[in-house]
C-alpha positions in Angstrom: 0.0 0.0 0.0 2.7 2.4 0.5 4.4 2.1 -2.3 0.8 2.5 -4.0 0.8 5.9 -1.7 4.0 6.8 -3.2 3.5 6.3 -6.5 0.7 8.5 -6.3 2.1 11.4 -5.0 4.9 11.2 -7.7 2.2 12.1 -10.2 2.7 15.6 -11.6 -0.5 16.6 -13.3 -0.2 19.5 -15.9 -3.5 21.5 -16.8 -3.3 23.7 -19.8 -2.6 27.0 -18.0 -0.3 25.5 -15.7 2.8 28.0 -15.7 5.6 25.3 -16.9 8.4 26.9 -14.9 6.9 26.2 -11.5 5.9 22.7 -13.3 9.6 21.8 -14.1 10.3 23.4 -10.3 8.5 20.1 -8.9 9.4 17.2 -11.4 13.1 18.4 -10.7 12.3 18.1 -7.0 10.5 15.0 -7.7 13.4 13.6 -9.9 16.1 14.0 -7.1 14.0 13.2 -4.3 13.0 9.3 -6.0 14.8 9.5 -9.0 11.5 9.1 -11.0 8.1 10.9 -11.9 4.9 10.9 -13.6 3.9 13.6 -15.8 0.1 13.5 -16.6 -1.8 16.0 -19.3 -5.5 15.7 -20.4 -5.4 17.3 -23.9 -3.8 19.2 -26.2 -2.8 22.1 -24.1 -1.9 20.6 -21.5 0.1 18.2 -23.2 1.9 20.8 -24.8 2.8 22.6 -21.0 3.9 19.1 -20.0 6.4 18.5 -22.8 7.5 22.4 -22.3 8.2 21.5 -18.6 9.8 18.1 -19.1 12.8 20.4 -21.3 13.2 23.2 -18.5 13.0 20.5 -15.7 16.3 18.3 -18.2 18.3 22.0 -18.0 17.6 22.2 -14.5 18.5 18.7 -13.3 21.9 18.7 -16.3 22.9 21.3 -13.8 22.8 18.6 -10.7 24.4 16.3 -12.8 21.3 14.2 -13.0 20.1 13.9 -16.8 16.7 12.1 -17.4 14.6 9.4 -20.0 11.2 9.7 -20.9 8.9 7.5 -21.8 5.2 8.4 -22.8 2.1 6.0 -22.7 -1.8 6.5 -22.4 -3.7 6.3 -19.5 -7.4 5.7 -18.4 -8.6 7.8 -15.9 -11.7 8.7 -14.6 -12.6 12.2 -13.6 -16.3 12.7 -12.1 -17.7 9.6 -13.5 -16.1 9.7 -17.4 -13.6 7.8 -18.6 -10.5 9.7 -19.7 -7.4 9.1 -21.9 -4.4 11.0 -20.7 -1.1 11.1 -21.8 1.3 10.0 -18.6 5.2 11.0 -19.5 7.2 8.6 -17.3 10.7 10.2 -16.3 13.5 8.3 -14.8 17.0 9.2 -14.3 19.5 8.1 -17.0 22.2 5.4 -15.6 
């Protein structure tokens, strides 16, 4: 169950207006606190803030020394009762 609870709280979820610097500001925390993240995006938009903060977050962590992967795959979700597909971007530092 915890790692369930961890898991969870390792997923970054990117709206459309979501202001990408402070978005790369917490997968880079993420990313050197567990050395992996989920990125999630419901739509164009978002999808596009996502990818936008994935880059900034890369510069940010090159700087640590840490570089990072990504790996993108759909998701169903459900938000109030409908079934969504989301785009999930899983990050993981590169060995």
């Amino acid at each position: 169950m915890l790692e369930n609870l961890e898991k969870t709280q390792r997923i970054i979820k990117v709206a459309a207006n979501s202001r990408t610097h402070a978005v790369a500001g917490a997968i880079a925390g993420t990313i050197r606190e567990h050395r992996c993240a989920d990125v999630q995006a419901i739509g164009a938009g978002a999808v596009n803030q996502a990818v936008k903060a994935i880059a900034i977050a890369r510069n940010y962590l090159i700087g640590d020394g840490l570089d990072i992967v990504c790996g993108p795959e759909l998701s169903e979700i459900d938000a109030d009762g409908q079934r969504l597909t989301a785009i999930r971007f899983r990050l993981e530092t590169r060995i």
